[in-house]
PDB file of N, H, CA, C and O in Angstrom:
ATOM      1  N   UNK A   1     -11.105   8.248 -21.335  1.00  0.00           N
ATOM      2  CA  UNK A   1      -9.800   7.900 -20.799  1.00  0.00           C
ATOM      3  C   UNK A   1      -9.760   8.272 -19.319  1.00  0.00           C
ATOM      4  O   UNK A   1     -10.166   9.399 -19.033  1.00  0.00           O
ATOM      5  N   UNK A   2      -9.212   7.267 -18.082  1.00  0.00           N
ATOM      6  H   UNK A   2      -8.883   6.352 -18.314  1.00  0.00           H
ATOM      7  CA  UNK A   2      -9.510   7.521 -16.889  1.00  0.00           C
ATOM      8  C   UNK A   2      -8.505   9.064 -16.500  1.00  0.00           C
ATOM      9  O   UNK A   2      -7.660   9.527 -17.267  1.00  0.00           O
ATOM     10  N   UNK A   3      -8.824   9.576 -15.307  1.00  0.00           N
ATOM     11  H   UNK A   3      -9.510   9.200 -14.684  1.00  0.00           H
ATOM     12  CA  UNK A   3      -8.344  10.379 -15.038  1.00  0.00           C
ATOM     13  C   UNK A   3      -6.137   9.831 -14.240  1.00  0.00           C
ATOM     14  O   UNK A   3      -5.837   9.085 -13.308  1.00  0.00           O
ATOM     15  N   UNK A   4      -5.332  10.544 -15.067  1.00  0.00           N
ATOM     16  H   UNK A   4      -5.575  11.150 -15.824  1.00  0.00           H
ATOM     17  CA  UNK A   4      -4.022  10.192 -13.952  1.00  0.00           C
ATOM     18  C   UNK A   4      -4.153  10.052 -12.645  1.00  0.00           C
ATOM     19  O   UNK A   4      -3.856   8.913 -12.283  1.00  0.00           O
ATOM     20  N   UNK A   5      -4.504  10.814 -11.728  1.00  0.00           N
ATOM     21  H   UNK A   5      -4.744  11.739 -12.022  1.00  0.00           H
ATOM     22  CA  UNK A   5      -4.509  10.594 -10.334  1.00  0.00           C
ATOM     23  C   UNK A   5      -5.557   9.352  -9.760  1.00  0.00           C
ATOM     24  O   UNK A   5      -5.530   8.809  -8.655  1.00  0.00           O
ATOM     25  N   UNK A   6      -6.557   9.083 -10.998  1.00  0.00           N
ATOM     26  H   UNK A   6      -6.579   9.524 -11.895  1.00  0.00           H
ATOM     27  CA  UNK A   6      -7.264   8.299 -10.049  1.00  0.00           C
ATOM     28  C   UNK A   6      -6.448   6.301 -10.388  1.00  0.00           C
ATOM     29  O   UNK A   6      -6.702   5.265  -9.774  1.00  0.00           O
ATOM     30  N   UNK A   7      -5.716   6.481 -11.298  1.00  0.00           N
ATOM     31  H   UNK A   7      -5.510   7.322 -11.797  1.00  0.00           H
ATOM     32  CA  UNK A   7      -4.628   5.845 -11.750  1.00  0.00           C
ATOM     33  C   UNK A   7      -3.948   5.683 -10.410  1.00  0.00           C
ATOM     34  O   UNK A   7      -4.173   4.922  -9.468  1.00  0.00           O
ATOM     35  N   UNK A   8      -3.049   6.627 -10.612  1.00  0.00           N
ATOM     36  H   UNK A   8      -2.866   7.245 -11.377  1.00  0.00           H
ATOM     37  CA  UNK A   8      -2.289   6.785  -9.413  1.00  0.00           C
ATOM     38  C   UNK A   8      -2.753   6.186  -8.202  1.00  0.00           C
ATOM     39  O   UNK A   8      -1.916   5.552  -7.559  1.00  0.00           O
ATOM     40  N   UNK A   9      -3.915   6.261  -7.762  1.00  0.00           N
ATOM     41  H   UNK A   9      -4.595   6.777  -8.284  1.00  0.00           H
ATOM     42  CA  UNK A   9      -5.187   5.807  -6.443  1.00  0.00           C
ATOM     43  C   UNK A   9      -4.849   4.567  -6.287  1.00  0.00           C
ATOM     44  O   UNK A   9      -4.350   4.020  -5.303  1.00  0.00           O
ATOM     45  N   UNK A  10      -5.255   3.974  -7.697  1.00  0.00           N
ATOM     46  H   UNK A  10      -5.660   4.418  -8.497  1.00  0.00           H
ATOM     47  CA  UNK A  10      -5.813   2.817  -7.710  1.00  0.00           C
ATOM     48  C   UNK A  10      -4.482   1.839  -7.655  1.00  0.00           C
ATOM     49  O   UNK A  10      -4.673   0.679  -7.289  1.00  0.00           O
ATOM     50  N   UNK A  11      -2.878   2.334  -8.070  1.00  0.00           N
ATOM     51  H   UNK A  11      -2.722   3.276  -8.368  1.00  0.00           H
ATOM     52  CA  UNK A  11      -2.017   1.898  -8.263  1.00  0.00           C
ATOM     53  C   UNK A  11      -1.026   1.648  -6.878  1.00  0.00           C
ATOM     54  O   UNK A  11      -0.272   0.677  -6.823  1.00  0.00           O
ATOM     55  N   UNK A  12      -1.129   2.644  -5.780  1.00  0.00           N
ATOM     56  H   UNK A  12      -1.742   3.433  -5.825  1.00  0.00           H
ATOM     57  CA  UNK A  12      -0.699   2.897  -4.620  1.00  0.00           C
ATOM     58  C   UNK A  12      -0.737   2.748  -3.443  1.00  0.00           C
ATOM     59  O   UNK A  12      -1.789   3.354  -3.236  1.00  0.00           O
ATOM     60  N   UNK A  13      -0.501   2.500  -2.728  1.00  0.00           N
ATOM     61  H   UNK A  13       0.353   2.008  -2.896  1.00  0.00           H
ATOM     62  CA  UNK A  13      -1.584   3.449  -1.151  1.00  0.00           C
ATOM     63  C   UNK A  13       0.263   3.992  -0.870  1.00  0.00           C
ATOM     64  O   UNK A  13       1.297   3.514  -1.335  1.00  0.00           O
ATOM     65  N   UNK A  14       0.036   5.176   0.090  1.00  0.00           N
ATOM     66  H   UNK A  14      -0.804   5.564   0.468  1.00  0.00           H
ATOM     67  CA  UNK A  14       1.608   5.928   0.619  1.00  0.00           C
ATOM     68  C   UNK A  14       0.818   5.899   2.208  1.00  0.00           C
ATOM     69  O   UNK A  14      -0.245   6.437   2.516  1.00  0.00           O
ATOM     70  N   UNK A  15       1.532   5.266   2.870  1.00  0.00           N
ATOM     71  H   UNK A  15       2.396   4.829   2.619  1.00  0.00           H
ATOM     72  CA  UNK A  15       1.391   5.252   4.201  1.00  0.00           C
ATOM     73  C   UNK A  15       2.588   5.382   5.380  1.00  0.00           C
ATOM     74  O   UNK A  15       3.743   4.990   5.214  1.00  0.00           O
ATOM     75  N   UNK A  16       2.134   5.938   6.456  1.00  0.00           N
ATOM     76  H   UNK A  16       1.196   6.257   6.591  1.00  0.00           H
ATOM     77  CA  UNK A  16       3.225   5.829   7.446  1.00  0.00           C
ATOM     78  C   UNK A  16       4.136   4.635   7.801  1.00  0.00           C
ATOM     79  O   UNK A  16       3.683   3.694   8.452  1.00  0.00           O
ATOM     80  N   UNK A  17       5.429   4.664   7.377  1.00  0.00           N
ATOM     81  H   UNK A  17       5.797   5.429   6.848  1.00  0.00           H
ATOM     82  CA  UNK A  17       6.215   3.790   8.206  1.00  0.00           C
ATOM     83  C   UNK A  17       5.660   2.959   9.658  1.00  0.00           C
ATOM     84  O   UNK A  17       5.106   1.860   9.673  1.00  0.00           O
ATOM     85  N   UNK A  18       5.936   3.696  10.667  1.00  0.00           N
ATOM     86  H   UNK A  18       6.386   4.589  10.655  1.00  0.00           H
ATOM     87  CA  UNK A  18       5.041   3.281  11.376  1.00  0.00           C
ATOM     88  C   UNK A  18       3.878   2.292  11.018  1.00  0.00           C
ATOM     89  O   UNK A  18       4.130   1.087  11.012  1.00  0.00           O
ATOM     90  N   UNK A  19       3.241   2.517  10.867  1.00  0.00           N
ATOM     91  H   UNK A  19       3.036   3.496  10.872  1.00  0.00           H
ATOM     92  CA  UNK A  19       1.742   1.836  10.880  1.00  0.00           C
ATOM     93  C   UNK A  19       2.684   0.650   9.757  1.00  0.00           C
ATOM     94  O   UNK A  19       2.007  -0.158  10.392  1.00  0.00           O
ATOM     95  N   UNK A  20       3.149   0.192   9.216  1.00  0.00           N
ATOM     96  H   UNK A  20       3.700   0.847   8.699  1.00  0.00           H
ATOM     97  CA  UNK A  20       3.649  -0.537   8.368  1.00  0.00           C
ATOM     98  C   UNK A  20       4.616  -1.663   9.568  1.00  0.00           C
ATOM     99  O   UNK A  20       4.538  -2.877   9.379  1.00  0.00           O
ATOM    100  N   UNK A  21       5.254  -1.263  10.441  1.00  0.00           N
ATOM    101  H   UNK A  21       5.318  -0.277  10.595  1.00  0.00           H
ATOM    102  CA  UNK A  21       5.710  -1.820  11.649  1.00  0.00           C
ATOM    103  C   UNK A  21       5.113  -3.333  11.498  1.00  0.00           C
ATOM    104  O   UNK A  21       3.890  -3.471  11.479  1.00  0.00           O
ATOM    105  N   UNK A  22       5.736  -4.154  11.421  1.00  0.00           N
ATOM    106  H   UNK A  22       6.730  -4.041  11.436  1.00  0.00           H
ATOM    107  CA  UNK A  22       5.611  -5.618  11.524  1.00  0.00           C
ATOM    108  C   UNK A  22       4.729  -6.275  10.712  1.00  0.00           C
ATOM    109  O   UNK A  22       4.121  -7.287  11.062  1.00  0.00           O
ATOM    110  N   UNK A  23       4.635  -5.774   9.698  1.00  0.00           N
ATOM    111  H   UNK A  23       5.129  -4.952   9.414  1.00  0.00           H
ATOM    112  CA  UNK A  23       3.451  -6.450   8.514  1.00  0.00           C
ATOM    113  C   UNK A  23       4.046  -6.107   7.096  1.00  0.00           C
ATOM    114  O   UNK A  23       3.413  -6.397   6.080  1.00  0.00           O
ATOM    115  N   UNK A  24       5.421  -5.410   7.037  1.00  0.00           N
ATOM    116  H   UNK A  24       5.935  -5.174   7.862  1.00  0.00           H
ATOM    117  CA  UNK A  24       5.806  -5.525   5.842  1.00  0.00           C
ATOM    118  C   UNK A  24       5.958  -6.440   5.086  1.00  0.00           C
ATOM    119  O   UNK A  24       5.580  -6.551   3.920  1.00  0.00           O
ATOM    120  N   UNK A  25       6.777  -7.449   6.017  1.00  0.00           N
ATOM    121  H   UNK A  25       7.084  -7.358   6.964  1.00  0.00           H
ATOM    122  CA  UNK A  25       7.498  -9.127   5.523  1.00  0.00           C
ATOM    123  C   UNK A  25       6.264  -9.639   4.968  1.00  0.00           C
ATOM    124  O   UNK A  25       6.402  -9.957   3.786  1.00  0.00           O
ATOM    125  N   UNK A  26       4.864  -9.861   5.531  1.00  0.00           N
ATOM    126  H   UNK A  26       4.752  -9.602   6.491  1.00  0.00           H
ATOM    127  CA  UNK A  26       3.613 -10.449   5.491  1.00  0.00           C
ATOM    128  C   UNK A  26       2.919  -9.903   4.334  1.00  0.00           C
ATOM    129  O   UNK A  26       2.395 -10.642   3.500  1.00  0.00           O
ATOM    130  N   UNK A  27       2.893  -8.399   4.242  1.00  0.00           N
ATOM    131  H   UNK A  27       3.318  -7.799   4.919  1.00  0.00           H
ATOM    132  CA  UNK A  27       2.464  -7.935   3.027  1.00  0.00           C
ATOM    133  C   UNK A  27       3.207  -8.164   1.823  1.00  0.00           C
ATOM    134  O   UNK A  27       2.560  -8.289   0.784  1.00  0.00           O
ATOM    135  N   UNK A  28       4.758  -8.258   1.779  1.00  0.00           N
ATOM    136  H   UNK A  28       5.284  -8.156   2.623  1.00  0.00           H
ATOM    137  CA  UNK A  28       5.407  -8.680   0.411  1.00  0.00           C
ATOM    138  C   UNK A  28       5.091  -9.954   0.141  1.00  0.00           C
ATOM    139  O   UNK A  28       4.727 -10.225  -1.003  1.00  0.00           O
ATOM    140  N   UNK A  29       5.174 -11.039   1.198  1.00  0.00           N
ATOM    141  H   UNK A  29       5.470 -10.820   2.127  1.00  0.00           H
ATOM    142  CA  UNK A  29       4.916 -12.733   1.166  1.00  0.00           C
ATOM    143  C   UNK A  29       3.721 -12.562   0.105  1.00  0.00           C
ATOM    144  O   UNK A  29       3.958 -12.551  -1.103  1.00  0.00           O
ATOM    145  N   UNK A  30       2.294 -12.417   0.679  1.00  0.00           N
ATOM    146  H   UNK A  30       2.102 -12.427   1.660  1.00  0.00           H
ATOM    147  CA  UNK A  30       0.897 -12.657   0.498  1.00  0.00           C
ATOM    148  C   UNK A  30       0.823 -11.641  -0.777  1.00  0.00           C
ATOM    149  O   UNK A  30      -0.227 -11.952  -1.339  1.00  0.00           O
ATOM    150  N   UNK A  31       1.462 -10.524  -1.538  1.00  0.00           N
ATOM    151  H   UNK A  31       2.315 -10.271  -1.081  1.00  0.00           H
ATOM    152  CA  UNK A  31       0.320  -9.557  -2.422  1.00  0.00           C
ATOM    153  C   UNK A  31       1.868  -9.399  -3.393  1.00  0.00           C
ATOM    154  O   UNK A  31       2.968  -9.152  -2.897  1.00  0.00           O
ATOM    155  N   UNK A  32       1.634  -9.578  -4.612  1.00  0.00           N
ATOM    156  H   UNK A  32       0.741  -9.779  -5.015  1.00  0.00           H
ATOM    157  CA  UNK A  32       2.439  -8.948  -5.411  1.00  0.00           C
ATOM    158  C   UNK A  32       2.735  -7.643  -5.668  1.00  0.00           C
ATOM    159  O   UNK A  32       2.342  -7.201  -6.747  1.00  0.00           O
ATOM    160  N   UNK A  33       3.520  -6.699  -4.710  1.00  0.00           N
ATOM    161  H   UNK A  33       3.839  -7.058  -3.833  1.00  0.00           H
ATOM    162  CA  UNK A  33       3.628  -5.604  -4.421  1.00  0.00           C
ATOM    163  C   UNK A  33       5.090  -5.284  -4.249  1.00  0.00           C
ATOM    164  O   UNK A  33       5.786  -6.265  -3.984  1.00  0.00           O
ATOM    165  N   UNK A  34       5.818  -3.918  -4.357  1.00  0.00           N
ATOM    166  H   UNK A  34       5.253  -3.121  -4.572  1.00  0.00           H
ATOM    167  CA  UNK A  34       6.721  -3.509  -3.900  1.00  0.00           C
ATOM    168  C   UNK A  34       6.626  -2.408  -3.044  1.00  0.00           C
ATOM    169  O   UNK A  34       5.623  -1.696  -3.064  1.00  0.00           O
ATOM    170  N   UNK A  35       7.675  -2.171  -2.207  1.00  0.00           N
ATOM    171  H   UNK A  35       8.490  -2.750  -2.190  1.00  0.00           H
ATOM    172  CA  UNK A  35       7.393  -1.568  -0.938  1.00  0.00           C
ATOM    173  C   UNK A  35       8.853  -0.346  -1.237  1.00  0.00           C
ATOM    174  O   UNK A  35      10.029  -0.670  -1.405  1.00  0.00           O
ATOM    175  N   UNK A  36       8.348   0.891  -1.227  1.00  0.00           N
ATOM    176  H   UNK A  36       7.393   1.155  -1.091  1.00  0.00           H
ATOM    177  CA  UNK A  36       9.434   1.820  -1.316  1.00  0.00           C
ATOM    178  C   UNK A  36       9.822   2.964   0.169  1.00  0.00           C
ATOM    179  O   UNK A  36       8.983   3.316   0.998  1.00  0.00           O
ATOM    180  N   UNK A  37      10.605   3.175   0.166  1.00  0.00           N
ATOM    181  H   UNK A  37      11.286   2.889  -0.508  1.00  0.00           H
ATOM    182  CA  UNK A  37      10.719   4.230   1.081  1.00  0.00           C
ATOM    183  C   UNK A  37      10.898   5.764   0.843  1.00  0.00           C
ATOM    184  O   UNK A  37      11.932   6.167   0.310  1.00  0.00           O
ATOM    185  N   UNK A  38       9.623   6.877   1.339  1.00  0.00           N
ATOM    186  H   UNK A  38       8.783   6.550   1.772  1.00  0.00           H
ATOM    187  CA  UNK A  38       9.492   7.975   1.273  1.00  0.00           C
ATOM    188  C   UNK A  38       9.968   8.583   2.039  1.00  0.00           C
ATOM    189  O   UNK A  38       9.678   8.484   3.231  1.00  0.00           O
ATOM    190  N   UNK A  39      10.797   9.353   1.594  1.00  0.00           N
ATOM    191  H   UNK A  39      11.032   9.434   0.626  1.00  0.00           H
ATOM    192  CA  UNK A  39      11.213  10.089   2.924  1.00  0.00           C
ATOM    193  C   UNK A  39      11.637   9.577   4.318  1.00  0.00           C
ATOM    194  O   UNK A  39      11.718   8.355   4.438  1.00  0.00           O
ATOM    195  N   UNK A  40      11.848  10.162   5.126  1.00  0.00           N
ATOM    196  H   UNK A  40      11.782  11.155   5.029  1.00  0.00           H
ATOM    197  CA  UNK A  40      11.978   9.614   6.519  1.00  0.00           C
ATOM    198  C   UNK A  40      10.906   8.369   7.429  1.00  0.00           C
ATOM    199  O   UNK A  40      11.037   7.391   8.165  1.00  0.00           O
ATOM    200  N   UNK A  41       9.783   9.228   6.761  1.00  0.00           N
ATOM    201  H   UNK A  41       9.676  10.022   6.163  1.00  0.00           H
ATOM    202  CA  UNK A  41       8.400   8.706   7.921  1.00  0.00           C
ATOM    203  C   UNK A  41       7.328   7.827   7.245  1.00  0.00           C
ATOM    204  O   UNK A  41       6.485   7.096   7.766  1.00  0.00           O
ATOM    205  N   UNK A  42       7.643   8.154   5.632  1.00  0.00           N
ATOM    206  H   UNK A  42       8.327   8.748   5.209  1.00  0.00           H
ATOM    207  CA  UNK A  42       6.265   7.765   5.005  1.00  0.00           C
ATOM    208  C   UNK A  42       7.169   6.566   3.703  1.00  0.00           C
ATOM    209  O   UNK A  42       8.175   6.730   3.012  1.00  0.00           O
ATOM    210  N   UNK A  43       6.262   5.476   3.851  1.00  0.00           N
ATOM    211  H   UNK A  43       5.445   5.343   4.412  1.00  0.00           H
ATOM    212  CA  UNK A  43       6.930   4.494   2.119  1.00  0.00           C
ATOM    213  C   UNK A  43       5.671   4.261   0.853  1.00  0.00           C
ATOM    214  O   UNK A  43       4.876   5.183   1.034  1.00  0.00           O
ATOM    215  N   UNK A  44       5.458   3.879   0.324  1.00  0.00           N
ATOM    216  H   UNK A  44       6.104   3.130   0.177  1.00  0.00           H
ATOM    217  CA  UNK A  44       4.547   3.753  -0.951  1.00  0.00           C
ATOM    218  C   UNK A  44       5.039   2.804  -1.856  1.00  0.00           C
ATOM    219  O   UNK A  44       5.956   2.684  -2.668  1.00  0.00           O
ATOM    220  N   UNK A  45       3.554   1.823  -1.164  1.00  0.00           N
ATOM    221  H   UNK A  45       2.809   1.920  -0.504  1.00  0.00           H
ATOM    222  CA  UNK A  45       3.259   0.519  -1.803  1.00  0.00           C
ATOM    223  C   UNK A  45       2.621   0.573  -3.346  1.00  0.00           C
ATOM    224  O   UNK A  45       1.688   1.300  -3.687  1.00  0.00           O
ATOM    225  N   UNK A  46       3.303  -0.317  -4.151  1.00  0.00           N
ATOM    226  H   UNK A  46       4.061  -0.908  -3.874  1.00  0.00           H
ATOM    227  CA  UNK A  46       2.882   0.002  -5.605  1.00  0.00           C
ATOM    228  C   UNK A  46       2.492  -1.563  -5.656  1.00  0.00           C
ATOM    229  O   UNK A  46       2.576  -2.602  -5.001  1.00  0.00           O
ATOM    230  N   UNK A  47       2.009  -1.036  -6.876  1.00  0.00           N
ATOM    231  H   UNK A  47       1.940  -0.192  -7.408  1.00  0.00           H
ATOM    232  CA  UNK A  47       1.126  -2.605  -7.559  1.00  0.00           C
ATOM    233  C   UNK A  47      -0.211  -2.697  -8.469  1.00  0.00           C
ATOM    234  O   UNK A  47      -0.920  -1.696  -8.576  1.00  0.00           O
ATOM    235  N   UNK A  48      -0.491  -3.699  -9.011  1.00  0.00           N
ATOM    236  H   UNK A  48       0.085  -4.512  -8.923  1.00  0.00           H
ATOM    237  CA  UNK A  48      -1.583  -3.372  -9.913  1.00  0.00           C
ATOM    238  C   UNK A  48      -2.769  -3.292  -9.287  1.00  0.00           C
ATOM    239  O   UNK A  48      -2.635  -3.579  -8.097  1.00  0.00           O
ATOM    240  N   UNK A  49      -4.263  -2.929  -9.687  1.00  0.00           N
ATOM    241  H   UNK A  49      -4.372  -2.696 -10.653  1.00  0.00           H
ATOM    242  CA  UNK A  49      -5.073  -2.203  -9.119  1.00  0.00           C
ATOM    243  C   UNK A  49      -5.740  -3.589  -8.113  1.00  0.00           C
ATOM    244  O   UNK A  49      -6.288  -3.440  -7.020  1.00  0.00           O
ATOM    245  N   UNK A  50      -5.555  -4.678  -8.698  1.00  0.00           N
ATOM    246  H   UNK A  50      -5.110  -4.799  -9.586  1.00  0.00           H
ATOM    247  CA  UNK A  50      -6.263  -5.992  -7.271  1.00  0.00           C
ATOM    248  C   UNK A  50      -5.599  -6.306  -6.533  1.00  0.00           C
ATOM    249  O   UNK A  50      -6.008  -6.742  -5.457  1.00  0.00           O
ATOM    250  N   UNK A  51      -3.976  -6.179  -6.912  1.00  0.00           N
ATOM    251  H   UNK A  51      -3.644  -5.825  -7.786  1.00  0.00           H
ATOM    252  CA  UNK A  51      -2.925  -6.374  -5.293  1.00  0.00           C
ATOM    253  C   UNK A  51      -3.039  -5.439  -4.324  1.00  0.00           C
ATOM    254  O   UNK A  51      -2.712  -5.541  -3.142  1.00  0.00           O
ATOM    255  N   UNK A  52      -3.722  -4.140  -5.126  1.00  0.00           N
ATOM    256  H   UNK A  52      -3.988  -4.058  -6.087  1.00  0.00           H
ATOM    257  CA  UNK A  52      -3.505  -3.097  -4.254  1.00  0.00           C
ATOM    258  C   UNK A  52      -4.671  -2.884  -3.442  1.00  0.00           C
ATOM    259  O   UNK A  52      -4.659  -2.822  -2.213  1.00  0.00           O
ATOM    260  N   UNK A  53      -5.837  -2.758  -4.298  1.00  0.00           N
ATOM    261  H   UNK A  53      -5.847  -2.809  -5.297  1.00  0.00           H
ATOM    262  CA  UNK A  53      -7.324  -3.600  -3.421  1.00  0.00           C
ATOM    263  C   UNK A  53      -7.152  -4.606  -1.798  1.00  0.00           C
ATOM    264  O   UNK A  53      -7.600  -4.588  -0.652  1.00  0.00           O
ATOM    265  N   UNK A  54      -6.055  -5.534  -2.780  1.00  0.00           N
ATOM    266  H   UNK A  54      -5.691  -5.549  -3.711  1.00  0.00           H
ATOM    267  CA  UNK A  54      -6.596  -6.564  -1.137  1.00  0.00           C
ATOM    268  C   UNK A  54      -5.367  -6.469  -0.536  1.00  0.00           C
ATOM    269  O   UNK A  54      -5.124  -7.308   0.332  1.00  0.00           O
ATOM    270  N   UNK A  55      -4.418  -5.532  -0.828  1.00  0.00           N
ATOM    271  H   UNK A  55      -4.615  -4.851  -1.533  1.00  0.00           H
ATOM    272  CA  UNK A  55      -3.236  -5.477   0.191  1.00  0.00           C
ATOM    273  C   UNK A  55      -3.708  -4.122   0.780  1.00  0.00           C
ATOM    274  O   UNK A  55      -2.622  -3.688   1.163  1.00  0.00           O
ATOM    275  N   UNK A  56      -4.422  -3.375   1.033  1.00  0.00           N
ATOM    276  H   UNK A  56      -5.304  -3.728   0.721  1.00  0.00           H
ATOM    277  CA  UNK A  56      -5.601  -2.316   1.492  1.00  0.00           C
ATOM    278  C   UNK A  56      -6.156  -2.938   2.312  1.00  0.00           C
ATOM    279  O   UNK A  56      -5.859  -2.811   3.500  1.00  0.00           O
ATOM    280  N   UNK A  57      -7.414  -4.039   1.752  1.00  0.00           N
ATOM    281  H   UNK A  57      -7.655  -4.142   0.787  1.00  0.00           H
ATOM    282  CA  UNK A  57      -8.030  -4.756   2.741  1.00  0.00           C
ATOM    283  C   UNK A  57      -7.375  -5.585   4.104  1.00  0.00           C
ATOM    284  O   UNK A  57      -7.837  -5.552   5.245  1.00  0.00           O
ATOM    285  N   UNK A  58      -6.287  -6.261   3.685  1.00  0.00           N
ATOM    286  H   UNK A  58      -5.912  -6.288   2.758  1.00  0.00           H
ATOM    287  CA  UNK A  58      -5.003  -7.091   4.176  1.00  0.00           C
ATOM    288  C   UNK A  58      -4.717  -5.936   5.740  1.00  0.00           C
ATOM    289  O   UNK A  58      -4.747  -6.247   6.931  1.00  0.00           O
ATOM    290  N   UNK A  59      -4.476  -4.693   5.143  1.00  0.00           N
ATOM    291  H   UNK A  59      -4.451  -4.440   4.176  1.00  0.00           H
ATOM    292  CA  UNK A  59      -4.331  -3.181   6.092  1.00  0.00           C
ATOM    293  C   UNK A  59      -4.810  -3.375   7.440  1.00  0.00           C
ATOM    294  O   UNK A  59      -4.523  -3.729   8.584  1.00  0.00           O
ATOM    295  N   UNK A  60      -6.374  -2.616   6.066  1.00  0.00           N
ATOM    296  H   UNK A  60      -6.607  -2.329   5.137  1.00  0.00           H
ATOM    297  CA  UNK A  60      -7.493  -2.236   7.584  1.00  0.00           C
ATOM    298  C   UNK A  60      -7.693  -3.602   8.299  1.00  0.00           C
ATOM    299  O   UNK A  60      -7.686  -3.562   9.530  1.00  0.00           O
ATOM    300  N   UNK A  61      -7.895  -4.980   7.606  1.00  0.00           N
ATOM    301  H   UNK A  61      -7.900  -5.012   6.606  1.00  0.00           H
ATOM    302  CA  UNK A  61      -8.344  -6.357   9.041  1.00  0.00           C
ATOM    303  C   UNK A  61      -7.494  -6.230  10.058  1.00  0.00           C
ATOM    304  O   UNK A  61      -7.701  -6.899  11.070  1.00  0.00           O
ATOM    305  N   UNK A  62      -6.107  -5.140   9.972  1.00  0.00           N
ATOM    306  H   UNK A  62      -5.938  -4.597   9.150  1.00  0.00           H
ATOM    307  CA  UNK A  62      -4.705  -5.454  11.089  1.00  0.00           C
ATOM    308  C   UNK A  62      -4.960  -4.248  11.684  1.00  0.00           C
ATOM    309  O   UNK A  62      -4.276  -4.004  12.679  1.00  0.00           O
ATOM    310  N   UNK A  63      -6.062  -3.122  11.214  1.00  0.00           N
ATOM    311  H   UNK A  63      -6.617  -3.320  10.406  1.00  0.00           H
ATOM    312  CA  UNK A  63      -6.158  -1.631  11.831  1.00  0.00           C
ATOM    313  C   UNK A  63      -5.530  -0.959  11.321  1.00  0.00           C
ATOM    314  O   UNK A  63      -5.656   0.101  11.934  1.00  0.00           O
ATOM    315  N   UNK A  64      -4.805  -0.808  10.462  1.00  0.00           N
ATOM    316  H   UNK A  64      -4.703  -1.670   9.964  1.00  0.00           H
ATOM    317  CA  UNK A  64      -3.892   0.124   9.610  1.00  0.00           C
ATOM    318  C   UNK A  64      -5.314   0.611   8.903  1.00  0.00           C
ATOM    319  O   UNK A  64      -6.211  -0.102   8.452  1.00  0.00           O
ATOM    320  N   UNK A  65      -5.174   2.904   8.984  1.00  0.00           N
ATOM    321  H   UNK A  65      -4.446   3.482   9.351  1.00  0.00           H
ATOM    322  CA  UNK A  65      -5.563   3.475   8.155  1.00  0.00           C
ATOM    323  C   UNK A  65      -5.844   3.549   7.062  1.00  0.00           C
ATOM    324  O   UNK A  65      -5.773   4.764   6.882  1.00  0.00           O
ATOM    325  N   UNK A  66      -6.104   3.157   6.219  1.00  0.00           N
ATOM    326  H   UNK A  66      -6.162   2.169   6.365  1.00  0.00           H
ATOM    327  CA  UNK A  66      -6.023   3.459   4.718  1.00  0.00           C
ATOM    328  C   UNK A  66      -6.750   4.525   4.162  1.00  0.00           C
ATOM    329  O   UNK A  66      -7.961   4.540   4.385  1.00  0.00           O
ATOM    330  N   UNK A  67      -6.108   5.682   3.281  1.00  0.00           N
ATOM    331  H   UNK A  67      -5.125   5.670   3.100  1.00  0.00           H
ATOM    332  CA  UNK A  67      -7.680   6.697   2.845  1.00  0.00           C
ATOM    333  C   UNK A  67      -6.433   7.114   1.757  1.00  0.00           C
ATOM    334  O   UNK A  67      -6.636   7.948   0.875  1.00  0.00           O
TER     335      UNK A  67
END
């Protein structure tokens, strides 16, 4: 049985607001995902483990961090 957190991994990415700056609209359009807001600074993208794969990839081609 997989481990929860790596669940969690595979289900997520939590990234800076910021860096999210003008690619939200583009990321909801293109990836079956929802987009939440954390706190002040940080939101966390959910979705199943291949939206979340290439809405990752989708990221880094624009320079957005991902880890």
């Amino acid at each position: 049985m997989p481990d929860s957190a790596q669940l969690r991994d595979s289900t997520q990415i939590v990234i800076a607001r910021d860096a999210l700056s003008g690619l939200e609209s583009q990321l909801d359009d293109e990836f079956t995902v929802s987009i939440f807001d954390e706190a002040d600074d940080y939101c966390r993208i959910i979705g199943s483990p291949i939206e979340i794969k290439a809405a990752s990839d989708f990221l880094v081609r624009r320079g957005v961090s991902v880890s």
